[in-house]
C-alpha positions in Angstrom: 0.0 0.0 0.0 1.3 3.2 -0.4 0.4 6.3 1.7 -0.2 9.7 -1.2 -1.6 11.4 1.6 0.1 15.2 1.9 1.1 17.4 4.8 -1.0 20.1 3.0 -4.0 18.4 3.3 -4.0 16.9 6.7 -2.6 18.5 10.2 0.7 17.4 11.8 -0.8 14.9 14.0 -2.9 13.1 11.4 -0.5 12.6 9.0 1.2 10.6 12.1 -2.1 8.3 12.1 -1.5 7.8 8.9 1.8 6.6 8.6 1.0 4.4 11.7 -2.1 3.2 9.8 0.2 2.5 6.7 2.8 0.9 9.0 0.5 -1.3 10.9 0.4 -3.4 7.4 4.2 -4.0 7.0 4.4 -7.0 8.3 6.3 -7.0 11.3 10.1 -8.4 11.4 11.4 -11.1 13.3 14.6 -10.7 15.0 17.1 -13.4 14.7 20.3 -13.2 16.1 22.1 -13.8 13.0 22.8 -11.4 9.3 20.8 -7.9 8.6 16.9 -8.1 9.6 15.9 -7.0 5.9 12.2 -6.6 6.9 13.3 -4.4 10.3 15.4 -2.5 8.5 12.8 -1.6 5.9 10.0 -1.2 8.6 11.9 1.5 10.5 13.7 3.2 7.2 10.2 3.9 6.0 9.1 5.4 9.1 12.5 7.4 9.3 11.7 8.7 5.9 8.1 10.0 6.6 9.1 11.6 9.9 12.1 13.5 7.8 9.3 14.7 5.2 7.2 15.7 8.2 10.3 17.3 10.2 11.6 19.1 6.9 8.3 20.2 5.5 6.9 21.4 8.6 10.2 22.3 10.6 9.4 20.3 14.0 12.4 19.3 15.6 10.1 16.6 17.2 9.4 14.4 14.2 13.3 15.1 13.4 14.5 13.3 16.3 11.9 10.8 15.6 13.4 10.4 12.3 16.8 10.0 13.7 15.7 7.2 15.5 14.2 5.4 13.3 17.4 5.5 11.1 19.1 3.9 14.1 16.9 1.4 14.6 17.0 0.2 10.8 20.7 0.4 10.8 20.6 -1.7 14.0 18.8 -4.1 11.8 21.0 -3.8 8.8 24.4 -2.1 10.2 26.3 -2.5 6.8 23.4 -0.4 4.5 25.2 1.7 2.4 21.2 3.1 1.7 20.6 3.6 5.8 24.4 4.8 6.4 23.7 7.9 3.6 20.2 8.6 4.4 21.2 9.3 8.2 24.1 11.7 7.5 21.9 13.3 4.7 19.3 13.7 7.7 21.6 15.4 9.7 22.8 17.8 6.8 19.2 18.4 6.1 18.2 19.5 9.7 21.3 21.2 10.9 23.0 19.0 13.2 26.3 19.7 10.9 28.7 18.1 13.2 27.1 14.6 13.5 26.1 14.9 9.4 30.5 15.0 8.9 31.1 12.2 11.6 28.4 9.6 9.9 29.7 10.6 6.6 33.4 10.0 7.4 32.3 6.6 8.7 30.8 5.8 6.0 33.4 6.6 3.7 36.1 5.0 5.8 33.5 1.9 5.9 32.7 2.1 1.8 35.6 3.6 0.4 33.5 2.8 -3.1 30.3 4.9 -1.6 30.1 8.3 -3.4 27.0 9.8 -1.3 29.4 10.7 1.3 31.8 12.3 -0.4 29.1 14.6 -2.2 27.6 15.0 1.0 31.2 16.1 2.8 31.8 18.4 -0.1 28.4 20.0 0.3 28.8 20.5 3.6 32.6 22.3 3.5 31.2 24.7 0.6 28.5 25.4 2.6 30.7 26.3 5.3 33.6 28.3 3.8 31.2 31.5 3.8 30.9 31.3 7.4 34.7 31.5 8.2 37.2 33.6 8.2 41.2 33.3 8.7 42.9 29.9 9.0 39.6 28.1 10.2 38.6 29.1 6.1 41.8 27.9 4.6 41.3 24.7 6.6 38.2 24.0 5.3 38.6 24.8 1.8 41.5 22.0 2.4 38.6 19.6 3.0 36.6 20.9 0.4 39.1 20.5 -2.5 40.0 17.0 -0.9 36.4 15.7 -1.3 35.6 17.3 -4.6 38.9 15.6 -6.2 37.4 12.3 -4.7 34.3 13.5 -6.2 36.0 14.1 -9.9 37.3 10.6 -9.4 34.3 9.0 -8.9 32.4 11.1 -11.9 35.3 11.7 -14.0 33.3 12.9 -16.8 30.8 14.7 -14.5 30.7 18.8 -15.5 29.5 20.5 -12.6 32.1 18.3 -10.4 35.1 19.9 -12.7 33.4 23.2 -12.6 33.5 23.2 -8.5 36.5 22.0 -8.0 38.1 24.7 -10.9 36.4 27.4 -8.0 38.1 26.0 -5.4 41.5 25.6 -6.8 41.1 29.4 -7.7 40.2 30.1 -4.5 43.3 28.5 -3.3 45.4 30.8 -5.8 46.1 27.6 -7.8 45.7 29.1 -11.1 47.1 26.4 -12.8 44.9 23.6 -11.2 42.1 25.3 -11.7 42.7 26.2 -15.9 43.4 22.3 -15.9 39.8 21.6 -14.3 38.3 24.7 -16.8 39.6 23.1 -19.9 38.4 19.7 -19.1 35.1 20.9 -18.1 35.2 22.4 -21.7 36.2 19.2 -23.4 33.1 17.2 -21.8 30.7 19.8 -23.0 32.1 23.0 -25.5 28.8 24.8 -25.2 29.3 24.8 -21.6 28.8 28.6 -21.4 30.0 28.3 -16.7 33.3 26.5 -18.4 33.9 29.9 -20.2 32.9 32.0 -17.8 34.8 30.3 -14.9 37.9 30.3 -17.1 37.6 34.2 -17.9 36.9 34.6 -14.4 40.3 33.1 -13.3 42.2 34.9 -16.1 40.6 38.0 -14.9 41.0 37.4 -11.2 44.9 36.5 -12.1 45.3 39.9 -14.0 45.2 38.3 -17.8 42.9 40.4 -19.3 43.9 39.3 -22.5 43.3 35.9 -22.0 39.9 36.3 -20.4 38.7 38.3 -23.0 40.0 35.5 -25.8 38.0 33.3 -24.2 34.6 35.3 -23.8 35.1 36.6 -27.5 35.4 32.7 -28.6 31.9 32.9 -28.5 30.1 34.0 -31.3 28.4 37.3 -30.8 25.1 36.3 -32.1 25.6 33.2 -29.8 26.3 35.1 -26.6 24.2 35.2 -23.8 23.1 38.0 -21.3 25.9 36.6 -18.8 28.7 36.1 -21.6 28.3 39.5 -22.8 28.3 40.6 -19.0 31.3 39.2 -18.3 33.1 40.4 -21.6 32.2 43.8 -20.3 33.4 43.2 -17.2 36.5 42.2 -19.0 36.3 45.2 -21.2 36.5 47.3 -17.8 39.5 45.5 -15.9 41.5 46.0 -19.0 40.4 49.9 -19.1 38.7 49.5 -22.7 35.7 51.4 -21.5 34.0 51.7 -24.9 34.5 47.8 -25.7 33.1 47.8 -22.1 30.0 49.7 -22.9 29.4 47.8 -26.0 29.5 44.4 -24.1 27.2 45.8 -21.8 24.7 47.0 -24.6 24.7 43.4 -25.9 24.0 42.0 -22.9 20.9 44.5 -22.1 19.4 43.2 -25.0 19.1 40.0 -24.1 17.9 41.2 -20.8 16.7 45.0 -20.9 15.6 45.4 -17.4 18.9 44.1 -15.5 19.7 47.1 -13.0 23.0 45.3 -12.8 24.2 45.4 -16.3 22.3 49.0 -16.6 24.8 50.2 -13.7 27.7 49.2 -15.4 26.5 50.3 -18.7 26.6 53.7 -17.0 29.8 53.7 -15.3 31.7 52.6 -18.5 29.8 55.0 -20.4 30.8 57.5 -17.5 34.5 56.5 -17.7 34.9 56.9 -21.0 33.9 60.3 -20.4 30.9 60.0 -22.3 28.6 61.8 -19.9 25.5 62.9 -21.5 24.8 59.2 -22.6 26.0 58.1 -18.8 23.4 60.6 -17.5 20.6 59.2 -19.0 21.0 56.1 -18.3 21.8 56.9 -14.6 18.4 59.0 -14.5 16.3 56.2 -15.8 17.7 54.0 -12.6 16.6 57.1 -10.8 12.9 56.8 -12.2 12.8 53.4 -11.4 14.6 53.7 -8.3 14.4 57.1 -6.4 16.0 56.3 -3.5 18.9 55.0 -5.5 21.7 56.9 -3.5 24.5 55.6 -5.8 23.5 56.9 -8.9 22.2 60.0 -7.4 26.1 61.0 -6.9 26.7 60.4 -10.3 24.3 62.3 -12.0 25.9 65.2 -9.5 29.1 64.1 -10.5 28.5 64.3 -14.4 26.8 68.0 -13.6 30.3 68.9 -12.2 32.1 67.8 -14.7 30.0 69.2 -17.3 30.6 73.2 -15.9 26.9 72.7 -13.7 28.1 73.1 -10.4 24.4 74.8 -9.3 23.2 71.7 -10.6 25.4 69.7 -9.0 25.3 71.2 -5.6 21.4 70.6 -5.7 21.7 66.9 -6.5 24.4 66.4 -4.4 21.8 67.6 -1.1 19.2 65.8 -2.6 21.7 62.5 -1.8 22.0 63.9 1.1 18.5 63.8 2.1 18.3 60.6 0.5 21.1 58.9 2.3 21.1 57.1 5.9 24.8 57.0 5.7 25.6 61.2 7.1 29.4 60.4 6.8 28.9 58.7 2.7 32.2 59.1 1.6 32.3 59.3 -2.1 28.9 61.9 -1.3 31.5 64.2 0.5 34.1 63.4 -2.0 32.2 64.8 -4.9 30.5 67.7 -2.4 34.2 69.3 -2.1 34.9 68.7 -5.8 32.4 70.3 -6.3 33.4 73.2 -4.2 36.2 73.2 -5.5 35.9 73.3 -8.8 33.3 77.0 -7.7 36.4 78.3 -6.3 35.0 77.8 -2.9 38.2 76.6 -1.3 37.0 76.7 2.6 34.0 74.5 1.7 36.3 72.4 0.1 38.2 71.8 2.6 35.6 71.8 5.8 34.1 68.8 4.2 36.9 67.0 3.6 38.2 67.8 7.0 34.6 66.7 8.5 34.9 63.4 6.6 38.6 62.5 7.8 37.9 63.7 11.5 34.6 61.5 11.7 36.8 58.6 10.0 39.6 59.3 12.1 40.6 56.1 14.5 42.3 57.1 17.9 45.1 54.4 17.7 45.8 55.9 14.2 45.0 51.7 12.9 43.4 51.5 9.7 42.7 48.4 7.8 43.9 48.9 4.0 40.6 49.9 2.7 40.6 52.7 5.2 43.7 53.7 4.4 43.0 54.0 0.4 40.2 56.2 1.7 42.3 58.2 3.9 45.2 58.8 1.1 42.5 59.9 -1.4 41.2 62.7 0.7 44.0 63.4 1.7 45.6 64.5 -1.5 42.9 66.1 -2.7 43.0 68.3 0.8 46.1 69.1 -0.4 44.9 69.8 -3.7 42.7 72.3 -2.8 45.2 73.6 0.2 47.5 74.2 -3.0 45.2 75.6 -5.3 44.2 78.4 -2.2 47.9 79.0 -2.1 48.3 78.0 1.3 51.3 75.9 1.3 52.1 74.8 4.8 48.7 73.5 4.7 49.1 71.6 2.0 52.3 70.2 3.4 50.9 69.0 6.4 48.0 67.2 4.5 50.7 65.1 3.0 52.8 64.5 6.3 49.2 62.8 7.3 49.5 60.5 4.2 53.0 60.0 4.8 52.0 58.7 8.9 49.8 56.0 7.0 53.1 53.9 6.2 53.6 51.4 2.7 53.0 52.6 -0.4 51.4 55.8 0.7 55.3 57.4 2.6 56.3 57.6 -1.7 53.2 59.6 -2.8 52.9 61.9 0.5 56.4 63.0 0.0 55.9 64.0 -3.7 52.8 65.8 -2.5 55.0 68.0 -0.1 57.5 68.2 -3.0 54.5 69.0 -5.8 53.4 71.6 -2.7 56.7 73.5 -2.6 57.6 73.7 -6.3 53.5 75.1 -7.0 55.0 77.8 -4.5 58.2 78.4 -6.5 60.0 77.1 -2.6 62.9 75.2 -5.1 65.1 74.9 -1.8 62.5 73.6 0.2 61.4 71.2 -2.6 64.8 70.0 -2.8 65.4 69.2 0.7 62.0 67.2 0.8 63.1 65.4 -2.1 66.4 64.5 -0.3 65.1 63.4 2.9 62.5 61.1 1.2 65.6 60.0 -0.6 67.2 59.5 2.3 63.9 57.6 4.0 63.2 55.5 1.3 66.8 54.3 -0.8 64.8 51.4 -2.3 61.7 53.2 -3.7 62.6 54.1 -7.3 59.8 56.4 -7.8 61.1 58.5 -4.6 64.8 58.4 -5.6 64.0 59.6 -9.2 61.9 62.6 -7.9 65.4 63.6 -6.0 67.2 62.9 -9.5 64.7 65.5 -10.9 64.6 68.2 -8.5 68.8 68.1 -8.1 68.5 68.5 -12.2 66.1 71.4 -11.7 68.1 73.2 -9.4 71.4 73.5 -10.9 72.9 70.0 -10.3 72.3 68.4 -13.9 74.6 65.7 -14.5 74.3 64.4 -10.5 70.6 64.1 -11.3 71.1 62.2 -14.3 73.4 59.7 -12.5 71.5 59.1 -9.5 68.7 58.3 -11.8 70.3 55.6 -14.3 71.9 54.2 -11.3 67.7 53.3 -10.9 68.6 50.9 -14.0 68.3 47.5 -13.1 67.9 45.4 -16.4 64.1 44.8 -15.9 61.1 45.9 -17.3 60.8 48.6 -14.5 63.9 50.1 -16.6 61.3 51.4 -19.3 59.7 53.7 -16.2 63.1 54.8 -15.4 64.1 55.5 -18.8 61.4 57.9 -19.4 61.9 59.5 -16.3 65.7 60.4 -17.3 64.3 61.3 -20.8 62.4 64.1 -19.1 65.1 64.8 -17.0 67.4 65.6 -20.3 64.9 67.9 -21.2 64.6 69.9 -19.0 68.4 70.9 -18.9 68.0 71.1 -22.8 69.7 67.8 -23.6 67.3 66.8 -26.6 69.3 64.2 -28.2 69.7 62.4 -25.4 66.2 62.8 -24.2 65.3 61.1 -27.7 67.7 58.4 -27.3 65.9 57.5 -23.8 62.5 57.6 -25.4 64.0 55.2 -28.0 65.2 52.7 -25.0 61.9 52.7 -23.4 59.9 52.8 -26.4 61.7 48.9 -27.1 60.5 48.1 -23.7 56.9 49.3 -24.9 54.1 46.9 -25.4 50.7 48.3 -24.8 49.8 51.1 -27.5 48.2 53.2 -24.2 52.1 52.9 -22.8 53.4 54.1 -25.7 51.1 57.0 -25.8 53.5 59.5 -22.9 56.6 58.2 -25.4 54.7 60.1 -27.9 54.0 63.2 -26.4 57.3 63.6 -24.7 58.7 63.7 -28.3 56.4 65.7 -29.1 57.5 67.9 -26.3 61.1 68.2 -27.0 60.1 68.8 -30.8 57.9 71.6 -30.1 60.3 73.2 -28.0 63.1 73.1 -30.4 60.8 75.0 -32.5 60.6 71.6 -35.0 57.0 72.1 -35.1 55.8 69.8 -38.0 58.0 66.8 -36.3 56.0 67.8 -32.9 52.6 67.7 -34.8 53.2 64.6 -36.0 54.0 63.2 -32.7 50.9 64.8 -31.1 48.7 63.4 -33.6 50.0 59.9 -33.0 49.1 59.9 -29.1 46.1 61.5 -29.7 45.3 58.3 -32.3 46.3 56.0 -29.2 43.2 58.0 -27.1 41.4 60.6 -28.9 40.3 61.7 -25.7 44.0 62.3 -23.5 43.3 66.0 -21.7 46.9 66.4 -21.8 47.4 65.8 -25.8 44.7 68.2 -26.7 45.9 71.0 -24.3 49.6 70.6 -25.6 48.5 69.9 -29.5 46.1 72.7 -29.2 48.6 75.5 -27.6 51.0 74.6 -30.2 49.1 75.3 -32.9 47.4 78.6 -31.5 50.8 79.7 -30.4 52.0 79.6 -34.0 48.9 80.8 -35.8 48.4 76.9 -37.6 45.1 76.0 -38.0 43.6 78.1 -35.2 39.8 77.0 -35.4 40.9 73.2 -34.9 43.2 74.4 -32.2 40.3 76.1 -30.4 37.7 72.6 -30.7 40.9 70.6 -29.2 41.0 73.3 -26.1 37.5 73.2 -25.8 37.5 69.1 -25.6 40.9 69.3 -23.4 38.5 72.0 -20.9 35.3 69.6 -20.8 37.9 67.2 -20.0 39.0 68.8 -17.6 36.8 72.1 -16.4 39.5 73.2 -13.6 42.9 72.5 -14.6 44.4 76.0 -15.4 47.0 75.2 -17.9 44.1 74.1 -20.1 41.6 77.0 -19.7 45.1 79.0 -20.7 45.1 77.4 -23.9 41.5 77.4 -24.5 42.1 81.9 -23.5 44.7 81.7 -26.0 42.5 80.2 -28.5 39.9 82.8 -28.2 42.7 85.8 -28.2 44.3 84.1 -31.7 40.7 83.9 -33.0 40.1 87.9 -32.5 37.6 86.5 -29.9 38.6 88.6 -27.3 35.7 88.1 -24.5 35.8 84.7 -24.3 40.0 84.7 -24.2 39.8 87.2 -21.1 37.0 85.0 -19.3 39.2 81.9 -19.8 42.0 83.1 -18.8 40.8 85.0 -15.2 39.5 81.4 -14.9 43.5 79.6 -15.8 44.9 82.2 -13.1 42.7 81.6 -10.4 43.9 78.4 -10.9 47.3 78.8 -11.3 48.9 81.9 -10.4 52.4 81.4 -10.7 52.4 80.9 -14.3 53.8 83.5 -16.1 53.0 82.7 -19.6 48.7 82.8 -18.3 49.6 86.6 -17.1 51.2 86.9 -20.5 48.2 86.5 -22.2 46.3 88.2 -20.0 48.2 91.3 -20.8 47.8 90.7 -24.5 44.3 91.0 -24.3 44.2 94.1 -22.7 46.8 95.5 -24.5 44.7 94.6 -27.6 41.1 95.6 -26.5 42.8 99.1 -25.2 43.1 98.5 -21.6 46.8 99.7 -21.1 47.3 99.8 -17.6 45.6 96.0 -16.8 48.4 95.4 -19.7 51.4 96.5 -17.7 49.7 95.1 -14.6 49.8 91.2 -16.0 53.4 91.7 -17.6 54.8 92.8 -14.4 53.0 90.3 -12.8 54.8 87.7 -15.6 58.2 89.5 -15.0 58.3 88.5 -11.1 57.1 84.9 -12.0 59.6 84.6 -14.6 62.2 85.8 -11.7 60.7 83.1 -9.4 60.9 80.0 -12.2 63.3 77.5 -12.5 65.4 77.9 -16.1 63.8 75.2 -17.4 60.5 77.3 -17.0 61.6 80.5 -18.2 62.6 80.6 -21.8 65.2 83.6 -22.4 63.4 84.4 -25.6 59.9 84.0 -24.0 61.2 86.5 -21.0 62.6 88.7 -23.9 59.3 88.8 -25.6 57.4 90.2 -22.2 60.3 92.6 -21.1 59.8 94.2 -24.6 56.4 94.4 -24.2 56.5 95.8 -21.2 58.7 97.9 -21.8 56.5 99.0 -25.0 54.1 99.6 -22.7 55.3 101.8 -20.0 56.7 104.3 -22.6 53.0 104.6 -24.3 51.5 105.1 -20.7 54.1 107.8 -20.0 53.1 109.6 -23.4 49.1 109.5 -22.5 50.1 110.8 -19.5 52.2 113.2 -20.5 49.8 114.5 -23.1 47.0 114.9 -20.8 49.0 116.9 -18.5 50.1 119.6 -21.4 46.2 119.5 -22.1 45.5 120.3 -18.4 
């Protein structure tokens, strides 16, 4: 007879008169002292099973100790059931009692070494538990884990999901090579296995081979991709910082499933990334409609309003997060709050939230984990950023001292920050000295050594610079770094051949076209200022093919050509991208000034160029500028104002900042200038 009766239909206790009902008609064993009791066995193992449906489907931790029993007494009738042995540890897996699941199981094994169930059930139960812990009490059990699951791919040798697991596991273990092995034979049981491909691109990815793990997504066909293929390729796309392949991988996969909210995030931030904001603001507004309360992309709509010139816009949105968020102290909220200040001019804001957000982050024992420490280091430097850009140098130097105090890789980049502080001030001495007691603290970091090299070579101590930067050589690929670094060293002091012949020693050690982009410009640089101009147009043009949107290309390729009168209406659109880039940086809203002036567009050029000095102060070639607009729109005096101003910078520079002939140019202009105020002024007194 069998019982069909369901839990759903009858209460707790009846389905218990039921079973007994059922029962009563199994005939009832006889024990005999000798071999299993077949019938016993089978008697209690039925009424095991229906108290385990009962205990699991109803959660009563009565009927599972009553199922527990039961399995004992049938294994007391039939010890050696393989059947009884697996059912009772599967019991205990199912209702928690974790512990005695693993003993039955490792008895059984050790009892049946030719008994899979327990080894599947072993393996479930480490996976299960490697979430849970933390430290060596993980490692351990990932141990066990990997030990059952290569049992398991013994038993099931041509098993997929088996290779698949223990492919994870080996990876978690940073066995790379193990766990391609199990990848690639998961692939050979079934090539349209689409978690074979993406468990192998996830190890190449997780081990830093981008190209690898994009090979292998992009062996699929694209029309045979699915949602989570093209995911992954994006996510591929993004490790490898190919933000446009990213977005298109992203597309792909939102049309196989349009409403993900996962894949539309990262449509957005690779769209955002690869600066292409208006599309990322749509896309991060229709999360918004579905989603309100989305905090995250609330921050980036107010970031791309910041970086489009909206800062209103962006202020707004960025209190409306505010209001939104439960998290007062949101980091990357504040972050883009003081950017945003920033980028208004409004230093003090600037820096009372970033203050706020480092003193409310601030631990006593001055203890941070690493993740606090990135934070730390990032608000740090752009305190002293800001601290720079209000021309309040001690400030600024102290901001890096605190990044300094956070030890490891952040000592190297504090220092240069103090350095970076002093030299924004024209302070060469004090710029040096930094530069030689970070030396001094750190002999082995290359990266701190060369920035002495550099500053000894900018302060009147060339060929000891030089030196004590090739003695950073060491024959490995970190020499193409170093090379570079002695490359702009040479020109600096005006050494261009040998500049060139570094670039031509680190372009060999070159592989990545985005590497070989600064080669470019540098040669570009040294071109353009030996006045080779057609050489250092040439050279622009090939970085700017490498990324059509490097700030830094299209600020340098466009003030060439505007300073030289060549092809002035292209040289103003490259400013203008270089600026959008880039709304703040001063150097560029000088070129995009200059632009305007060269164009007879002399509203715009004064605008820009109040903008590039606020910025930057202490450049001498901005108050240049600035004087030639007056000058040409008849406001004498302002002229003479901006060249002196040039003058004293020019006095304050370093050699390698002040061209002779560029100085010449502004004295005579100057100069020029005076003598024409004298004459109004002496004609207006014979008039008077």
């Amino acid at each position: 007879m069998t019982l069909r009766t369901s839990t759903s239909l009858l209460s707790a206790a009846a389905l218990v008169l039921a079973v007994n009902a059922t029962l009563a008609q199994v005939p009832k064993p006889t024990l005999t002292p000798r071999g299993p009791d077949h019938a016993a066995a089978y008697y209690h193992d039925s009424l095991a099973r229906l108290y385990e449906e009962m205990a699991v489907n109803n959660g009563r931790p009565d009927y599972a100790a009553q199922a527990v029993e039961e399995y004992k007494l049938a294994l007391n009738a039939d010890p050696d059931s393989r059947y009884l042995q697996d059912g009772l540890a599967d019991l205990y897996f199912k209702i928690g009692r974790i512990r005695e699941a693993v003993t039955a199981a490792q008895e059984q094994a050790k009892k049946d070494p030719t008994d899979i169930a327990p080894h599947e059930l072993l393996g479930k139960v480490y996976l299960r538990s490697l979430g849970d812990m933390q430290g060596p009490q993980a490692n351990e059990m990932l141990q066990l884990a990997i030990a059952e699951y290569e049992k398991l791919a013994q038993f099931k040798p041509k098993d997929l999901e088996t290779h698949l697991l223990l492919g994870q596991l080996y990876g978690l273990n940073h066995d790379s090579a193990k766990a391609e092995a199990q990848f690639k034979l998961a692939q050979s049981l079934d090539g349209n296995s689409e978690d074979a491909v993406l468990n192998m691109a996830r190890l190449y990815s997780e081990e830093g081979q981008n190209k690898q793990a994009i090979d292998t997504l992009t062996g699929i066909p694209a029309d045979d991709r699915s949602a989570r293929v093209s995911f992954a390729l994006g996510q591929a796309y993004d490790q490898a910082r190919d933000f446009k392949l990213a977005a298109a991988a992203y597309r792909a996969s939102l049309d196989e499933e349009p409403d993900n909210p996962e894949a539309l995030h990262a449509l957005a931030t690779a769209l955002l990334l690869d600066n292409q904001l208006a599309e990322a603001l749509v896309i991060y507004k229709q999360l918004l409609v579905t989603d309100p309360s989305d905090v995250a992309s609330t921050i980036k709509v107010a970031e791309i309003q910041r970086r489009q010139g909206h800062y209103d816009d962006a202020l707004a949105t960025i209190n409306k997060a505010k209001a939104l968020s439960a998290n007062t102290d949101n980091p990357e909220l504040a972050f883009n709050e003081a950017l945003t200040y920033d980028s208004l001019g409004k230093y003090d804001q600037a820096v009372v939230t970033l203050r706020s957000v480092l003193l409310a982050t601030a631990r006593p024992d001055g203890k941070y984990s690493d993740g606090e420490k990135s934070n730390r280091a990032i608000f740090l430097d752009r305190l002293g950023i800001v601290y720079r850009e209000a021309n309040k140098t001690p400030e600024a130097v102290e901001a890096y001292k605190s990044m300094i105090a956070l030890g490891g890789e952040y000592v190297s980049r504090g220092y240069q920050g103090e350095i970076d502080s002093y030299r924004d001030a024209h302070q060469w001495k004090e710029a040096l000295a930094t530069s030689a007691d970070a030396a001094k603290a750190q002999p082995k970091d290359r990266s701190v050594q060369l920035a002495y090299a550099f500053n000894l070579a900018d302060t009147g101590q060339p060929d000891q610079g030089v030196a004590l930067a090739q003695a950073q050589l060491n024959g490995s690929q970190d020499d193409r770094d170093t090379e570079i670094a002695i490359a702009n060293i040479d020109l600096r002091i005006h050494r261009s051949a040998d500049a060139l012949a570094q670039l031509d020693k680190a372009d060999a050690l070159t592989a990545q076209p985005q590497e070989r982009l600064y080669i470019d410009l540098l040669r570009a640089t040294i071109y353009d200022r030996d006045k080779q101009y057609d050489q250092a147009e040439v050279q622009y043009r090939k970085a700017l093919a490498i990324d059509p949107n490097n700030a830094n290309v299209l600020n340098d390729l466009s003030f060439m050509l505007a300073d030289h009168d060549r092809k002035l209406p292209e040289a103003l659109t490259l400013a203008q991208k270089a600026v959008e880039l880039e709304p703040q940086n001063g150097a560029y809203l000088d070129s995009l000034g200059w632009a305007y002036y060269k164009l007879a567009q002399y509203g715009p050029a004064e605008e820009n160029l109040h903008k590039a000095i606020d910025r930057t102060a202490s450049d001498a070639s901005i108050h240049d500028h600035l004087g030639e607009v007056y000058e040409r729109t008849g406001r004498l005096k302002l002229a003479v104002a901006q060249w002196e101003r040039a003058m004293t910078e020019y006095a304050h520079s370093l050699p390698a900042d002040a061209d002779p002939e560029d100085v010449a140019k502004v004295k005579h202009k100057l100069d020029d200038a005076r003598i024409k105020l004298a004459r109004v002024s002496g004609s207006s007194q014979k008039k008077s």
